[in-house]
C-alpha positions in Angstrom: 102.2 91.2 109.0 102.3 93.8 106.4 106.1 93.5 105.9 105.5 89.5 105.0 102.6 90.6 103.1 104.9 93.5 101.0 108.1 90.7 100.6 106.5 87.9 99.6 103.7 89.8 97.3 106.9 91.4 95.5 108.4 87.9 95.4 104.8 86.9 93.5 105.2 89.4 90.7 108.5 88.7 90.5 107.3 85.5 89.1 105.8 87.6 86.3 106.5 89.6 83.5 105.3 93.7 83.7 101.6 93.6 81.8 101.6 89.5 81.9 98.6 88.5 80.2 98.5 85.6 82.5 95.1 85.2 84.6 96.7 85.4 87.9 99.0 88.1 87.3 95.7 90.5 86.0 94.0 89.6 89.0 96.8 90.6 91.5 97.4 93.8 89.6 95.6 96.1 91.8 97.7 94.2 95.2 100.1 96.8 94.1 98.4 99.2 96.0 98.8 96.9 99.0 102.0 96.3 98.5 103.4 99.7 99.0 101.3 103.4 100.4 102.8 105.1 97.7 101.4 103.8 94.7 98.0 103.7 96.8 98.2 107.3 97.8 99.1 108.1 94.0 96.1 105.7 92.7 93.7 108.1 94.4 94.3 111.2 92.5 95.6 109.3 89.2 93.8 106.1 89.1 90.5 106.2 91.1 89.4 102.7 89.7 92.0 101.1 91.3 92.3 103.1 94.4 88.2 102.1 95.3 89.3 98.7 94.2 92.0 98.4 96.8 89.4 100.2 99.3 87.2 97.5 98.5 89.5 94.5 99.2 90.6 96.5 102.3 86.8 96.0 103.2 86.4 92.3 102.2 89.9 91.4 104.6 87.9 92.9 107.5 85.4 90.8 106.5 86.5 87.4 106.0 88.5 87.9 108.7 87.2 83.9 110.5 87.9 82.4 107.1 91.0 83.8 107.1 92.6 84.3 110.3 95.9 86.1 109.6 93.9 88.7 108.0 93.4 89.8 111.6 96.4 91.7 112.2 96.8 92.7 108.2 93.6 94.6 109.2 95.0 96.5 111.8 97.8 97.2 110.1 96.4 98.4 107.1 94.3 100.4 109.5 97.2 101.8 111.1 98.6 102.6 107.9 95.8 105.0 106.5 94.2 102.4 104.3 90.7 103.0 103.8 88.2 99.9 103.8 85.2 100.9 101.5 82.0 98.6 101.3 80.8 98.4 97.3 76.8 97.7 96.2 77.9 94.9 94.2 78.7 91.4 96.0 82.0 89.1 96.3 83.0 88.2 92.5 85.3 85.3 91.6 87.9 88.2 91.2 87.9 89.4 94.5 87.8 85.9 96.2 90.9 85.4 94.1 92.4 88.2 95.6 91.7 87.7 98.5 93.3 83.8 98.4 96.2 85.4 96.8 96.9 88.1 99.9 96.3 84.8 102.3 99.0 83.3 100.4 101.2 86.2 100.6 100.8 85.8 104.3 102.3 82.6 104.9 106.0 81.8 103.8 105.0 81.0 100.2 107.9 83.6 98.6 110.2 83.9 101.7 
């Protein structure tokens, strides 16, 4: 699951343009980190916004896990990876839902 997840998220910012000021592409920005361990591990000494942010969503897929069902075995893998899922005080923003629809996406064969 987290191969599909990696090919298809790299076919989404494909669609874009490096620092697109496009809604969708400023949203997804931090998927990077999902998309590949190395720029996650790096995040943690070099960009610790984004590396909690990417814990967070980590969090939220365990989560919404019955709404989204394929999130199931991301989860595991994710786990299985090292990726850390971190609970935050604040609640689910319009952000992170968007997020999290984008990843669902990623998981079908939208960019295949």
């Amino acid at each position: 699951m987290y191969s599909m997840l990696q090919r298809n998220l790299n076919g989404y910012f494909s669609s874009y343009n490096e620092g697109d000021e496009h809604y969708r592409y400023q949203v997804a920005e931090v998927l990077k980190g999902l998309m590949s361990k190395e720029i996650y591990d790096r995040w943690k000494v070099e960009a610790p916004e984004k590396y909690a942010e990417v814990n967070r969503l980590v969090y939220y897929i365990k989560q919404y896990t019955p709404q989204f069902p394929r999130f199931e075995t991301l989860n595991w893998d994710l786990w299985g990876m090292g990726y850390q899922a971190m609970p935050s005080n604040g609640s689910l923003d319009e952000h992170l839902l968007e997020k999290l629809k984008i990843v669902n996406m990623c998981l079908g064969a939208a960019y295949l």
